[in-house]
C-alpha positions in Angstrom: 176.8 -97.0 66.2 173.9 -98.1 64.6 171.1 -97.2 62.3 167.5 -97.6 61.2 167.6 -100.9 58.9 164.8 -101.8 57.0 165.3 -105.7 57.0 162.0 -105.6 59.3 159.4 -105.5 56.7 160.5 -109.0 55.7 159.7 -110.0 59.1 156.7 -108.7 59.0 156.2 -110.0 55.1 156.9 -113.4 56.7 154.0 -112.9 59.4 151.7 -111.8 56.5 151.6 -115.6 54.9 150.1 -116.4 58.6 148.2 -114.0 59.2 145.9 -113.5 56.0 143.7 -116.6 55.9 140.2 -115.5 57.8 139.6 -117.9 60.7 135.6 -118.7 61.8 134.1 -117.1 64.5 131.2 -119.4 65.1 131.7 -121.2 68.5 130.0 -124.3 66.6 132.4 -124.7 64.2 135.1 -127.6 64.6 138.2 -127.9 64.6 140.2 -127.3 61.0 142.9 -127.5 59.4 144.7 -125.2 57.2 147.2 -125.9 54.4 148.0 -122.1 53.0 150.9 -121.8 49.9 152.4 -117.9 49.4 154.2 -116.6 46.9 154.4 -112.5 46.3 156.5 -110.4 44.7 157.4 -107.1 46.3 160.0 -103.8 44.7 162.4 -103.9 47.3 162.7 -107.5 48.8 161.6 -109.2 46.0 159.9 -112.2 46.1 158.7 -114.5 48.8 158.1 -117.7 48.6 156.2 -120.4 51.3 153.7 -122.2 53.1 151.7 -121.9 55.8 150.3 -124.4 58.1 147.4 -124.4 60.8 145.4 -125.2 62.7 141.6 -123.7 63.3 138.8 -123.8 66.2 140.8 -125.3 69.1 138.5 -124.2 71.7 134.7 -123.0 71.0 135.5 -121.9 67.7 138.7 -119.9 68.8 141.8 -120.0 69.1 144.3 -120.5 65.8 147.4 -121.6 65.7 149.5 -121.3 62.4 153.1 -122.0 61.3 154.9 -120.7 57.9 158.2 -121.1 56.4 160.0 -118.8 53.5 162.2 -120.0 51.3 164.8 -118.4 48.7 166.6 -115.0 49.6 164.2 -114.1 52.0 164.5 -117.3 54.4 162.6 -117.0 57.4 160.5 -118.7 60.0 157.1 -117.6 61.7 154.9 -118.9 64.3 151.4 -117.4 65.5 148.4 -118.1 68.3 145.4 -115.7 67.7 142.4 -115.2 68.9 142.8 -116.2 72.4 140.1 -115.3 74.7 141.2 -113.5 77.7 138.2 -113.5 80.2 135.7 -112.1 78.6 134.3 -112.5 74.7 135.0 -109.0 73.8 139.3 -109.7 74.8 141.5 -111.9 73.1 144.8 -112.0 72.5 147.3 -112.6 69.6 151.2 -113.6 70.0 153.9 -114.2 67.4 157.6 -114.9 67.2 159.2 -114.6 63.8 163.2 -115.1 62.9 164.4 -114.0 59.0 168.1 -116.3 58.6 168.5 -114.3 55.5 166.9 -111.3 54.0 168.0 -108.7 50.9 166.1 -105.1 50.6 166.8 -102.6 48.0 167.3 -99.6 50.8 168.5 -95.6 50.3 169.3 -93.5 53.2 167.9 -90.5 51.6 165.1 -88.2 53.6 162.0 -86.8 52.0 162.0 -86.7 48.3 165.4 -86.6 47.0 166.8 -88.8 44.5 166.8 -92.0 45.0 170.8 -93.5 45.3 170.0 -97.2 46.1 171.8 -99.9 47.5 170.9 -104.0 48.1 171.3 -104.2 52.1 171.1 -108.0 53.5 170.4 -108.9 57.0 169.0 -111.2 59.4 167.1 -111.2 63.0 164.0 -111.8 64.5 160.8 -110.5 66.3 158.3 -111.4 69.0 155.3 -110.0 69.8 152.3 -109.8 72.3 148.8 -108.4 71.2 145.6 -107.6 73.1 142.6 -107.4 71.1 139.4 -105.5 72.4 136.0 -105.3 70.5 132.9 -103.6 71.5 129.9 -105.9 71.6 128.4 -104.0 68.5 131.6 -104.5 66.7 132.3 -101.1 65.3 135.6 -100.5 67.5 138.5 -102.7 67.4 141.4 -101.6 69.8 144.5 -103.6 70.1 147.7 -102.9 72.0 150.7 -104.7 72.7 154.6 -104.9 72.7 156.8 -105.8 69.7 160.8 -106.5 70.0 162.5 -107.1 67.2 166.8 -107.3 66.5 167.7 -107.3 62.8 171.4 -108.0 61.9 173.3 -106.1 59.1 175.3 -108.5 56.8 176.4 -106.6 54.4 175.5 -104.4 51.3 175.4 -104.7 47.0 176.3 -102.3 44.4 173.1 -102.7 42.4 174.8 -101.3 39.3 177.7 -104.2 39.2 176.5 -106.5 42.3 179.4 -106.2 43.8 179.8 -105.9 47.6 180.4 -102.7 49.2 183.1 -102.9 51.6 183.1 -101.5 54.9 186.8 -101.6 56.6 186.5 -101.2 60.6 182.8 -100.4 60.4 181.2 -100.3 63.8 177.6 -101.1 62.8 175.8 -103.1 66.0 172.1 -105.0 65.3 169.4 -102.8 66.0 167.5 -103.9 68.7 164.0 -101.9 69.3 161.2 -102.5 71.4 157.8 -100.8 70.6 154.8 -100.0 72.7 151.7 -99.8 70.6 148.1 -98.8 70.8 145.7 -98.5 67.6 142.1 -97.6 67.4 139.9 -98.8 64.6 136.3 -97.9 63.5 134.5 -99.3 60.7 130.9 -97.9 59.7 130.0 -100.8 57.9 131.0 -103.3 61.0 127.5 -103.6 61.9 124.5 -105.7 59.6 122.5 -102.9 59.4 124.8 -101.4 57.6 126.0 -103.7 54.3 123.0 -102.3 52.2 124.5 -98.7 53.1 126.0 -96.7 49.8 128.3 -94.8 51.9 131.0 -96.7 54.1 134.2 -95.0 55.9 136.9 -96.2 58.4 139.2 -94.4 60.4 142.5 -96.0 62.0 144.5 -94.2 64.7 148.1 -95.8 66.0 150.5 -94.8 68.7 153.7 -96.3 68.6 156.9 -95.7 71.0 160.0 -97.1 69.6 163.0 -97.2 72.4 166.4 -99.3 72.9 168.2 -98.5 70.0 172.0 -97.7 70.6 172.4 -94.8 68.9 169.4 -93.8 68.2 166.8 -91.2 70.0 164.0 -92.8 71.3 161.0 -91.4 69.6 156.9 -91.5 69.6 155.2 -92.3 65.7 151.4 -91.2 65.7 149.7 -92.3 62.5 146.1 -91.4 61.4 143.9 -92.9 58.7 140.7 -92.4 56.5 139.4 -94.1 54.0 135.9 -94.3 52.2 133.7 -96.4 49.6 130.9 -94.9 47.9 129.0 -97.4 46.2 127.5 -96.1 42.8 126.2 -99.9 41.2 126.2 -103.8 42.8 129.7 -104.0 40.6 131.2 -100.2 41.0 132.4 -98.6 43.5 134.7 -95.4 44.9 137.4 -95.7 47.1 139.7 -93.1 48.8 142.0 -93.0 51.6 144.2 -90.3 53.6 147.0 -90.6 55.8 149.2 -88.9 58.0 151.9 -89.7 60.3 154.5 -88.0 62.2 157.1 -88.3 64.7 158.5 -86.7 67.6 161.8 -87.0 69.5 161.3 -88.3 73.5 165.0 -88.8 74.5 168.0 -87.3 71.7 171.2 -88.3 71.1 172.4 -85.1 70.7 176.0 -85.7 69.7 174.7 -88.1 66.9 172.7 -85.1 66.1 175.4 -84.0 63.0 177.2 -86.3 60.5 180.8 -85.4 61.5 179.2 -86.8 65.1 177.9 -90.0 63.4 181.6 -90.6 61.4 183.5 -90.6 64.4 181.5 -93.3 65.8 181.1 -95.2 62.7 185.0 -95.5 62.2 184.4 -96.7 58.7 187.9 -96.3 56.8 187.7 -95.8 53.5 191.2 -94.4 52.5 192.0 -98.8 52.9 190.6 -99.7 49.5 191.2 -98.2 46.4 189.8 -97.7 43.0 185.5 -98.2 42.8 185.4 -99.8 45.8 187.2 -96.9 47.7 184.1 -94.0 45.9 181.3 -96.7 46.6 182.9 -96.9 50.5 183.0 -93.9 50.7 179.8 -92.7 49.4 177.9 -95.0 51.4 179.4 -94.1 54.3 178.6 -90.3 54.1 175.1 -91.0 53.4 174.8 -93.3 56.4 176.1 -90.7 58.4 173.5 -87.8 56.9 171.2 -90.4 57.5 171.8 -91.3 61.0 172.3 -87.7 61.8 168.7 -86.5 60.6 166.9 -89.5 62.0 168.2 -88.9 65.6 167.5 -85.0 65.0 163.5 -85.5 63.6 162.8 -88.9 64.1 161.1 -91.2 61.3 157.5 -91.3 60.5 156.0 -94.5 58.9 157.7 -94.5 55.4 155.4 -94.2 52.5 156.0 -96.0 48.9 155.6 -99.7 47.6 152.4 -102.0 47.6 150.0 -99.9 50.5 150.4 -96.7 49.1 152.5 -94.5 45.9 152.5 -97.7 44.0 154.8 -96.7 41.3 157.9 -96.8 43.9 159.6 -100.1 45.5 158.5 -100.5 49.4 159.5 -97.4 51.8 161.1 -95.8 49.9 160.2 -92.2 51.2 161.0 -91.7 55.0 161.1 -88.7 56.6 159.7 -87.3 59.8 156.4 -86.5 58.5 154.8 -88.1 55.9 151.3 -87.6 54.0 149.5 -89.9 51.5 146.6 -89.8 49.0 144.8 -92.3 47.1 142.4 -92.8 44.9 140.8 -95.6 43.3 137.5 -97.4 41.4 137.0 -100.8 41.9 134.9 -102.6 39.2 133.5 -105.7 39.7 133.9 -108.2 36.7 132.6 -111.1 38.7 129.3 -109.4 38.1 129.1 -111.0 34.6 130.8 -114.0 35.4 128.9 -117.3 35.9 129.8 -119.8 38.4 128.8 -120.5 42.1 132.2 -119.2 43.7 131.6 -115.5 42.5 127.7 -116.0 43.3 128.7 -115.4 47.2 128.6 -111.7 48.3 131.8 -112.0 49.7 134.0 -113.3 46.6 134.9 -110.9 44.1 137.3 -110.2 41.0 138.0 -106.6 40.0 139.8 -104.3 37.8 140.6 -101.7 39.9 142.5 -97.8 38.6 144.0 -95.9 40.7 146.3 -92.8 41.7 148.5 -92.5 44.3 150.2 -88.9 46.4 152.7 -88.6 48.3 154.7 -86.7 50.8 157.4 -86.3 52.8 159.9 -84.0 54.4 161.7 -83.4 57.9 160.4 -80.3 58.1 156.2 -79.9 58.8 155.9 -76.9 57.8 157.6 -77.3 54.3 155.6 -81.1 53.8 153.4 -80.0 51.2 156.0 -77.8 48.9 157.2 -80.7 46.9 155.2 -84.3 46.3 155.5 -87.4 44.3 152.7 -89.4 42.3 152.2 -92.9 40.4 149.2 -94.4 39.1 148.3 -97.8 37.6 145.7 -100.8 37.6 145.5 -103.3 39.9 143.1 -107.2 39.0 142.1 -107.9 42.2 140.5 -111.6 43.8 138.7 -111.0 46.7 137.6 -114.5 48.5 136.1 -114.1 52.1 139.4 -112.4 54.2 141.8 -112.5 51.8 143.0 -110.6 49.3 145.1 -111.2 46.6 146.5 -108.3 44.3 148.3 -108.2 40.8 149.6 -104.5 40.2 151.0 -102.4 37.6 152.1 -99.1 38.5 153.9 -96.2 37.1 155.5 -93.4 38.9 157.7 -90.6 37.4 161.0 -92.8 37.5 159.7 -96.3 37.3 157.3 -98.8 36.0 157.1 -101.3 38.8 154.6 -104.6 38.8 154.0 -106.9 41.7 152.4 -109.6 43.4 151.1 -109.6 46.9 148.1 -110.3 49.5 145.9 -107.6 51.7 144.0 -105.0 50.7 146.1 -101.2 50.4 144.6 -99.5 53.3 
C-alpha cells in the first residue's frame, strides 16, 4: 500500500531553475550560452539552492539545451531540450528527465480545510517527461500535450515539534509510481502586437490530466480551468485578478481501499511495538494516513491549492481535496517608473510593489465547496526582466505569517 506523496513538487522545483530563463526566437540569432544561479525559498520544502547551465540557438535560433544541479536538503539533478522543431514551425517539442537524491516537505494528510497537523516527510525519485508544443501562426493559442512518469520514494518522516523521527514498525509503504497523460490549452489576448497598447488583457488556461499506475490508488482524471485579467489604469499601475477551478473524478476505484479499516490492514503498520511518544506519534500518523488514503481513492485529488501560486499566507499545497477553488486579487505598481537607469528604460523590465488578497477552497464534496473558505493577503516586490520573474513575498493568512523567495509569475 501506497499513497499520494508530495516529494514531486521538488521535482518539479528543480525543473523550474531550467526552465525560467527566456530563450530567443529569432532564427538569426547565434548560438549562446547560459550560466543561470537559483536560489528560492519555499513554506514547505524550504530552500533550494543551484545552478543552471545551457546552451542557446543550436539550430536556426532553436533548440535549448540546459542542465541544473540542487544542492542542500533538496539535492537533485535536471536535464532539459526545448524547443525542438517537429516538422513544421508551428510544432516543437520539449523533453526532460529530472532525479531528487534527497528531498524534505512539510506534508499533512488532512482533506479540505481542517486543521492543519503537519509532519516533515523525506523522499527521493525521479521524473521524465515528453512535451509537444503547438502554436497557431497568430500566436494567441498555445496547446501542449505530452506524458509525464514520475516514482518518488518515501524515506521517512520528522516530528516537527521535537525533530524526531517517526517510526513506522512493519510499514508496507511502496514508491509511488504515476504516469500522466496531459493536454492544456492556453489563450492570451495580448499574444498578438496589436494588442500591447490594449488597457484590457485576459488569459484563459484549460488542462486535462489522467493520472494512472499507482498501486493502491484509483486511477483518476484532474480537469483544471483558469482566468486571469489586467486592467491597466496608468503606464506604472495596473489590476490583476485570477480564478481557478479544478476538480477530479474517479476512472477505475479501489474499492476496498475505499475505508480506513480497508487501508490499515494493508498498511500493517504496528504500533503497539514502541512505546511512550513515539508509540502516540506512530500511531497518529498512521490513522491519518489511513483517513487519507481512504478519501483519496473514494474522491480523487484536485490540484492542491496554498503556497507561492495561490493563498499565499499558507506553506505549498497545503489544501487538497477533490475539488478546489481559488481567488486572487492583486495591484501591481510600477516603481521603475521613477527610477533612472537604462535597464528599467526597456518595456519589458520592471520592479513593482505589488498587494494582494488571496481565497480559497476546498472540500471532497462539490456541493458543500463554497460553505467554509480560507484567506491571506500580503505584499509581494517584484523584478520583472524579459521572461523571468523573480518574487519576494510577505503573506499573512489566519494561522501564519509566512515570507519567501522564488521565480515565475503566480498565475
Amino acid at each position: 500500500m501506497i499513497h499520494k506523496q508530495k516529494s514531486s513538487v521538488l521535482l518539479t522545483l528543480i525543473l523550474s531553475i531550467l526552465s525560467n530563463p527566456a530563450f530567443a526566437k529569432d532564427v538569426h540569432d547565434p548560438i549562446s550560452y547560459r550560466a543561470v544561479p537559483g536560489a528560492i525559498y519555499l513554506e514547505g520544502p524550504g530552500p533550494l539552492v543551484g545552478l543552471g547551465l545551457g546552451v542557446e540557438n543550436i539550430y536556426k535560433g532553436r533548440v535549448n539545451v540546459m542542465v541544473a544541479k540542487t544542492l542542500g536538503n533538496n539535492s537533485g539533478t535536471g536535464f532539459l531540450i526545448n524547443d525542438i522543431p517537429f516538422f513544421s514551425d508551428n510544432l516543437s517539442l520539449t523533453t526532460f528527465v529530472a532525479s531528487l537524491d534527497k528531498g524534505q516537505f512539510l506534508n499533512s494528510y488532512t482533506r479540505g480545510l481542517t486543521s492543519d497537523s503537519r509532519v516533515l516527510q523525506k523522499g527521493s525519485g525521479n521524473g521524465s517527461g515528453l512535451i509537444m508544443n503547438y502554436k497557431r501562426p497568430e500566436n494567441k493559442i498555445l496547446i501542449n500535450f505530452g506524458l509525464m512518469q514520475s516514482t518518488i520514494n518515501l524515506d521517512g518522516y520528522e516530528n516537527t515539534d521535537n525533530s524526531s523521527e517517526i517510526l513506522l514498525p512493519s510499514a508496507f509503504l511502496a514508491p509511488v509510481k504515476t504516469s500522466s497523460l496531459f493536454v492544456n490549452f492556453n489563450f492570451d489576448s495580448n499574444r498578438q502586437a496589436e494588442n500591447e497598447n490594449d488597457n484590457w488583457q485576459w488569459q484563459s488556461k484549460l488542462g486535462i490530466k489522467a493520472d494512472t499506475g499507482r498501486i493502491g490508488q484509483a486511477d483518476q482524471l484532474v480537469t483544471s480551468l483558469q482566468f486571469s485579467g489586467d486592467y491597466v489604469l496608468k503606464p506604472y499601475l495596473s489590476l490583476n485578478g485570477r480564478i481557478q477551478s479544478s476538480d477530479s473524478f474517479i476512472i477505475s476505484r479501489q474499492e476496498k481501499y475505499e475505508s480506513s479499516d480497508g487501508v490499515l490492514s494493508e498498511l500493517k503498520i504496528d504500533c503497539s511495538s514502541l512505546s511512550g511518544t513515539q508509540e502516540s506519534d506512530c500511531s497518529e500518523l498512521r490513522d491519518q494516513l489511513a483517513n487519507f488514503i481512504a478519501k483519496n481513492n473514494k474522491y480523487g485529488s484536485a490540484d492542491a491549492i496554498g503556497g507561492s501560486r495561490g493563498l499565499r499566507g499558507f506553506r505549498e499545497l497545503r489544501f487538497k481535496a477533490a475539488h478546489t477553488r481559488l481567488a486572487s486579487i492583486e495591484s501591481r505598481l510600477k516603481i521603475s517608473h521613477w527610477l533612472p537607469g537604462e535597464f528599467f528604460s526597456r518595456k519589458s523590465n520592471h520592479l513593482a510593489i505589488v498587494p494582494f488578497y488571496d481565497w480559497g477552497f476546498a472540500s471532497d464534496n462539490e456541493s458543500k465547496v463554497f460553505d467554509s473558505s480560507e484567506y491571506s493577503s500580503g505584499i509581494s516586490l517584484r523584478l520583472q526582466a524579459g521572461e523571468l520573474s523573480l518574487r519576494l513575498t510577505a503573506a499573512k493568512s489566519r494561522n501564519d505569517n509566512i515570507a519567501f523567495f522564488t521565480v515565475g509569475k503566480p498565475w
